[in-house]
C-alpha positions in Angstrom: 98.8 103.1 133.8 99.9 100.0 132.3 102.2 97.3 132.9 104.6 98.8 130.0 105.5 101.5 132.0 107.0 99.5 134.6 108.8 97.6 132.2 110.1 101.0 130.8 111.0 102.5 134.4 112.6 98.9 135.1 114.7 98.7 131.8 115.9 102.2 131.9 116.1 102.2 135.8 114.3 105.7 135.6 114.0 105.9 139.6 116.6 106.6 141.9 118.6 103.1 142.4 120.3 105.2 145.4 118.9 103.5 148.8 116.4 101.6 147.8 114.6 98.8 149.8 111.5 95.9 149.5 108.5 96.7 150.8 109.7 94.5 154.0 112.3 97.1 154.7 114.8 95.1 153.4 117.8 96.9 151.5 118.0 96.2 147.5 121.0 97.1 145.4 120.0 96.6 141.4 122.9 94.6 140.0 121.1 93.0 136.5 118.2 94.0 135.0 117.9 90.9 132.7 116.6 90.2 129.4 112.7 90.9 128.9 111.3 87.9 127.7 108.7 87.9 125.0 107.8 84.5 125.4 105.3 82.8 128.3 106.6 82.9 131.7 108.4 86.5 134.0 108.7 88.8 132.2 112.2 89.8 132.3 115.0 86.6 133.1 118.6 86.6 134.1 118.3 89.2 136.3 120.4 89.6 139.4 119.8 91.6 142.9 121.5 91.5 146.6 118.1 91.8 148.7 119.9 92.5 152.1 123.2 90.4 152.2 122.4 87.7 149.7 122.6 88.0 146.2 119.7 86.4 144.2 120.0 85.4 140.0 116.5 84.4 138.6 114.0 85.9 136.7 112.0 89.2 137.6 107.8 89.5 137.2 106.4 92.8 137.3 102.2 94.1 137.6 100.1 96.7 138.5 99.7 95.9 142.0 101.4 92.7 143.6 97.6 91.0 144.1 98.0 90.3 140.4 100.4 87.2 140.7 97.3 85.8 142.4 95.0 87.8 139.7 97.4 85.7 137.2 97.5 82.3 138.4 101.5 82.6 139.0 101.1 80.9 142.6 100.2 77.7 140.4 102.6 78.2 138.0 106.5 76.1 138.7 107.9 78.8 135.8 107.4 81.4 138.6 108.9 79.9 141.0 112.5 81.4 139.9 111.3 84.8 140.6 113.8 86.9 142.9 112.0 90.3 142.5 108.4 91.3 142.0 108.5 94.7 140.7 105.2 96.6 141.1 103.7 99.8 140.8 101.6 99.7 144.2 102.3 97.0 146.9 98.5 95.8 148.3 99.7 92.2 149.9 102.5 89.9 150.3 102.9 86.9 148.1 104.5 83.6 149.0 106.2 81.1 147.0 105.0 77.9 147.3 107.4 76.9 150.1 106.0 79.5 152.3 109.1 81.9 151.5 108.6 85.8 150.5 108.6 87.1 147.5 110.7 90.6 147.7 109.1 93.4 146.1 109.7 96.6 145.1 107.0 99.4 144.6 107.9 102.0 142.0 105.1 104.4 142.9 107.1 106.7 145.3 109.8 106.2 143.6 109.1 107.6 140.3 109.4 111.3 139.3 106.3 113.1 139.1 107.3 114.8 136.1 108.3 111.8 134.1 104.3 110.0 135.2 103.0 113.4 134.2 104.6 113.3 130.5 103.8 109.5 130.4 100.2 110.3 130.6 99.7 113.3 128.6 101.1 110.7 126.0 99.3 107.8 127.1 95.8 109.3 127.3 96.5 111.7 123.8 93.4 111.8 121.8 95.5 113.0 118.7 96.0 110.3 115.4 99.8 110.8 116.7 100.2 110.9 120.3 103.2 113.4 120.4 101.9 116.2 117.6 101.6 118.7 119.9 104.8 117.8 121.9 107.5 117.0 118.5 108.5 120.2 118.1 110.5 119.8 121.8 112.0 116.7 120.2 115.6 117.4 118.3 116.5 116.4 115.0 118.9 114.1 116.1 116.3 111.8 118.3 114.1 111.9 115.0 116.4 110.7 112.7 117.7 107.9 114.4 114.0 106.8 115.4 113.2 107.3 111.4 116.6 105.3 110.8 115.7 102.4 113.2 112.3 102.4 112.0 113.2 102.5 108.2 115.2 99.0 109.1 112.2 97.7 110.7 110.3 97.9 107.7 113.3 96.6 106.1 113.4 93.8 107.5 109.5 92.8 108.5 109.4 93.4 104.2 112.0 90.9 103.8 110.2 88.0 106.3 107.6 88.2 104.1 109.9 87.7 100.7 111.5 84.9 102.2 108.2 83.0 103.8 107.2 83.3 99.9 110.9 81.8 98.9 109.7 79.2 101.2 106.4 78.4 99.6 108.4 78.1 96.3 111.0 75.6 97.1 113.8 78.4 97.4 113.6 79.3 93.7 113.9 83.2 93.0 113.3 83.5 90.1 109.2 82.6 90.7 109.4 84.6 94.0 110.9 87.5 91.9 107.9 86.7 89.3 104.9 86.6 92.0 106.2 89.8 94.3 105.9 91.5 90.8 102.9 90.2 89.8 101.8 91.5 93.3 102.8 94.9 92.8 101.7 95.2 89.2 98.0 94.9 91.2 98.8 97.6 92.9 97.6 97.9 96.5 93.8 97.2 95.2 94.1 94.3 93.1 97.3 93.0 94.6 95.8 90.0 96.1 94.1 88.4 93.1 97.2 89.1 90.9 99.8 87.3 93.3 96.9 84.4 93.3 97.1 84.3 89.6 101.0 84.7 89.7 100.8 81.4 92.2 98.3 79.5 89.8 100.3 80.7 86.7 103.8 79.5 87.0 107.0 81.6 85.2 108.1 78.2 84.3 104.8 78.1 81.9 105.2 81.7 80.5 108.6 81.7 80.2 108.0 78.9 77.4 106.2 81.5 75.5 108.4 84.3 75.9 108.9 84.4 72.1 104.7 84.8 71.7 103.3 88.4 72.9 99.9 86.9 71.9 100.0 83.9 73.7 101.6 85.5 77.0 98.5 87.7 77.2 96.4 84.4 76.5 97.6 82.9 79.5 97.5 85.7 81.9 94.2 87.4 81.1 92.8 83.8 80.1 94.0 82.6 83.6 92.3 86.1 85.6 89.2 85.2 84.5 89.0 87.9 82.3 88.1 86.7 79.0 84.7 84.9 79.5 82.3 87.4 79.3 84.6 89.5 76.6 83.2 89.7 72.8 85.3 91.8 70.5 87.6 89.8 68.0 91.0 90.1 69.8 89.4 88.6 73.3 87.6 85.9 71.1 91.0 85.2 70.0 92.7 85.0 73.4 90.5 83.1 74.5 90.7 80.3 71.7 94.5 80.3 72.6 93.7 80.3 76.3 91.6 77.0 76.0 94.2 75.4 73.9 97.3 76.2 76.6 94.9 75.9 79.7 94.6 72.4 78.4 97.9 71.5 77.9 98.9 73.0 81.4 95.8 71.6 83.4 95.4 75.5 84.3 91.3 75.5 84.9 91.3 74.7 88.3 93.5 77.9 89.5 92.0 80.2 87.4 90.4 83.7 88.8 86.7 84.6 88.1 86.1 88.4 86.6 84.2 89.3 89.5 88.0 89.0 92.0 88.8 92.2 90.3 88.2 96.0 91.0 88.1 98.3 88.5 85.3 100.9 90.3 86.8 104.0 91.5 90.1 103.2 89.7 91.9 105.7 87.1 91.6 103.9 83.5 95.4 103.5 83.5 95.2 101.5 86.9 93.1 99.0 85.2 94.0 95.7 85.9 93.5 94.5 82.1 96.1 97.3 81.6 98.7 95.8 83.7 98.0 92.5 82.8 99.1 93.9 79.4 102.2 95.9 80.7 103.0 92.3 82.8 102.5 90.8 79.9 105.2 92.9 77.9 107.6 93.1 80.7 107.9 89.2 81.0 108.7 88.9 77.1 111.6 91.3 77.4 112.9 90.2 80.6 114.4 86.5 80.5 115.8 87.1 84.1 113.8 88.4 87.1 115.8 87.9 89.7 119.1 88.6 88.2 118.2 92.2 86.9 116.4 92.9 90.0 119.5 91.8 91.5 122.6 93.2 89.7 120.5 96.7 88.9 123.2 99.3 89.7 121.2 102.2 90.5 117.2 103.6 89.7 117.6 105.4 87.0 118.5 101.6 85.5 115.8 99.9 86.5 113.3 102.8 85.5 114.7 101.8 82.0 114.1 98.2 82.7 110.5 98.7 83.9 108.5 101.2 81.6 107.6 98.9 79.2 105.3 99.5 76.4 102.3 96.8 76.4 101.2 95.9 73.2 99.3 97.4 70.4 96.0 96.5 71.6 96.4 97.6 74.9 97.7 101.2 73.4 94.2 102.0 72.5 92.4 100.1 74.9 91.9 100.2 78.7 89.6 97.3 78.8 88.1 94.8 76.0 85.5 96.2 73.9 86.1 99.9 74.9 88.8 101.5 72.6 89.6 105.1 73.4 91.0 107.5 71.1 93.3 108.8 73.9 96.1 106.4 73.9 96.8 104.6 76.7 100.1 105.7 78.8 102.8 103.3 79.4 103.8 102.2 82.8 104.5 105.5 84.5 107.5 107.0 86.3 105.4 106.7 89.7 104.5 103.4 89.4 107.9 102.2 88.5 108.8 104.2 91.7 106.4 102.2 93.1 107.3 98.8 92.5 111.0 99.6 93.2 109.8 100.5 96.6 107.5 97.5 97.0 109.4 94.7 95.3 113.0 95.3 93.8 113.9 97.0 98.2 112.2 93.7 99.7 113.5 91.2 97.7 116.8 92.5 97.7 116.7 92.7 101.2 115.7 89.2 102.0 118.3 88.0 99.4 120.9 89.8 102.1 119.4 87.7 105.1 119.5 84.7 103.2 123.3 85.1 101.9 124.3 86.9 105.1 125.2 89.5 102.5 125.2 93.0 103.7 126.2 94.4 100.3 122.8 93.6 99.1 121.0 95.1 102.0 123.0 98.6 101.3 121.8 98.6 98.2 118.1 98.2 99.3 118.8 101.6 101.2 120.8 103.1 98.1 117.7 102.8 96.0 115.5 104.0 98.5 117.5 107.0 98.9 117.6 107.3 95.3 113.6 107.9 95.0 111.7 110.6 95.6 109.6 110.3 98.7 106.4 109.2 98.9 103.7 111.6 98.5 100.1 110.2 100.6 98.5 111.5 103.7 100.5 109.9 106.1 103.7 111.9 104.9 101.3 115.0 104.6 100.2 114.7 107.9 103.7 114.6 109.2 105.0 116.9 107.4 102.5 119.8 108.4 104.2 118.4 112.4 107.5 119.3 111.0 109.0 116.1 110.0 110.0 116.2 106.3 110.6 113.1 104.1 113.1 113.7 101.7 113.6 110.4 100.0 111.8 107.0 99.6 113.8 105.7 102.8 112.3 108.8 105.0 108.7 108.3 103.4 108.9 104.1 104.2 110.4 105.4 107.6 107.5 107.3 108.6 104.9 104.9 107.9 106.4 102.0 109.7 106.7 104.7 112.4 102.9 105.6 112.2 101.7 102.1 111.4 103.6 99.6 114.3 104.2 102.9 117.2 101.7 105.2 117.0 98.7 103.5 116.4 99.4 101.3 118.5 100.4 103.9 121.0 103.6 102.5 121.4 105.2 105.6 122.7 107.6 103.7 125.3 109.5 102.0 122.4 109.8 104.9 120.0 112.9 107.3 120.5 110.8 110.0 119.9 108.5 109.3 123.2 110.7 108.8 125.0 112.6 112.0 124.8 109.4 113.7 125.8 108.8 111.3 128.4 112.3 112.5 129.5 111.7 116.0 129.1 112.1 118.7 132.0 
């Protein structure tokens, strides 16, 4: 049992409001619930009850057993003295306010329907990876889809926080918050966080003054990784001549990456992150506007165009320095593309809508979502083989905020989903 349940049964009123009475015998009619407060103090305010002939407006506390305001320190505490209800599972003593007046309380144990504490702990105690995969099938399609619709827009907009705390960081400029959310992505999900370091010690400002230069682009970037010091063939010797040369004009040393922030064991040649340096590289030099094309895309299949660039000759034949292949190296592929429209064109379009108050921008986010294939990993897999199909990027993003913030953290009480089978007959 745990103190969510009450809050569920109290928010829901999932006990017969019909009749009921404090554990003095007094009679209790519901007339607020109030607001649950996520912040220190009761844990649901504004509520309002009639506790025999006088109505009562204050806050509400709920626990386990009532001992617990003492267990909690709440008889020392002035925020609780504005509580009008305590609202516990078992009643096992009175408590007083401080000027000697009782607390009414209300004890949900007898109250609540066998059935609906029976499902609660069949879900509650589950020793599955997801709680409910032996119960979804009893869940309809309808209760699915709008918790993979509400979840979807979570993700949405926890993604977008995280654009806009980066906006922040960069004095509200876009175009080097479009620059370093791509940098980001280009890592991948195993080198991601060195690459957005180097994207924060390497400003757009500074590449964008060598847009013109292929050569000197890759100078700066792989220069500034840290990925040119111990390299030995000609066109690294090279690179790094031009490196010394611009890292001094820039005062670029003291951000710089060393070679061993990178991973390249257990990657797939192409995933290298000398590769997409190199397809960074290229991309930057044909793009003059991040933000904007990001921005004023008008579907995909445009900004698949946009994105599989072609890295330069070098890195054709080449998936790291000194070791040339005779296999030529592919271009950014279709998945990664998929990938980074996912993880950085959605986001940043959606923060841009919470910054403008722009909705327009936000329904895009979902209309390129919906335009992608779904995502095919093991999450997806494993609910899939329950029954619930992603169809489209916006399903696959759906299910793994769903995974990720509800069912690992068996949060079963807020999902739609458990709570229909907490409902269930």
């Amino acid at each position: 049992m745990s103190e969510d349940f009450l809050y569920f049964l109290w928010q829901f009123q999932y006990f017969d409001p019909a009749a009921l009475t404090t554990t003095a015998g007094e009679s209790l009619q519901v007339v607020a619930i109030g607001q649950r407060n996520t912040n220190s103090g009761p844990d649901f305010i504004n509520g309002r009850v009639i506790v025999g002939s006088i109505e009562w407006a204050g806050s509400i506390e709920m626990h386990l057993r009532s001992s617990d305001w003492h267990r909690h320190a709440h008889a020392t505490d002035a925020s609780y003295e504005s509580v009008v209800l305590h609202v516990v599972w078992e009643n096992d003593t009175d408590i007083c306010r401080n000027d000697g007046t009782a607390v009414p309380t209300l004890a949900l144990k007898s109250l609540t329907s066998p059935k609906l504490l029976y499902n609660y702990h069949r879900l509650a105690e589950s020793k599955e990876t997801i709680p409910c995969e032996n119960q979804l099938v009893a869940v309809s399609e309808l209760q699915k889809r709008m918790m993979l619709d509400r979840t979807a827009t979570q993700r949405l907009e926890r993604k977008a926080q995280v654009v806009l705390g980066l906006l922040s960081q960069n004095y509200q400029d876009w175009e080097e918050t479009t620059y370093q959310l791509l940098a980001q992505n280009f890592g991948f999900k195993v080198n991601a966080e060195p690459m957005l370091r180097l994207a924060q010690g390497l400003s757009l400002k500074i590449l964008q003054k060598h847009r013109d230069n292929l050569f000197q682009l890759e100078a700066l970037l792989f220069g500034q990784a840290g990925l040119l010091a111990a390299a030995a063939d000609e066109y690294a010797l090279a690179l790094q001549k031009e490196y010394n040369f611009l890292a001094a004009k820039y005062s670029l040393k003291s951000t710089q990456l060393q070679v061993h922030e990178w991973k390249f064991l257990r990657l797939r040649p192409a995933n290298f992150p000398t590769v997409r340096l190199a397809q960074l590289a290229a991309f930057i030099q044909q793009q003059p506007n991040l933000f904007s094309l990001f921005a004023h895309a008008e579907n995909v299949k445009q900004l698949e165009q946009f994105l599989r660039v072609k890295q330069s000759d070098y890195w054709q034949t080449h998936f790291h320095f000194k070791k040339s292949t005779t296999a030529k190296v592919p271009f950014l592929g279709r998945a990664s593309v998929e990938n980074i429209v996912v993880n950085t064109v959605v986001p940043l379009l959606a923060a841009y809508a919470e910054a403008k108050d722009n909705l327009d921008f936000m329904g895009k986010a979902i209309e390129f979502l919906e335009q992608l294939p779904a995502e095919t990993n093991h999450l997806t897999e494993m609910w899939q083989r329950m029954g619930l199909e992603s169809k489209t990027a916006f399903d696959s993003q759906a299910i793994i905020e769903l995974y990720t913030h509800f069912c690992v953290k068996k949060g079963c009480l807020q999902c739609a989903i458990g709570t229909a089978l907490l409902k269930s007959p």
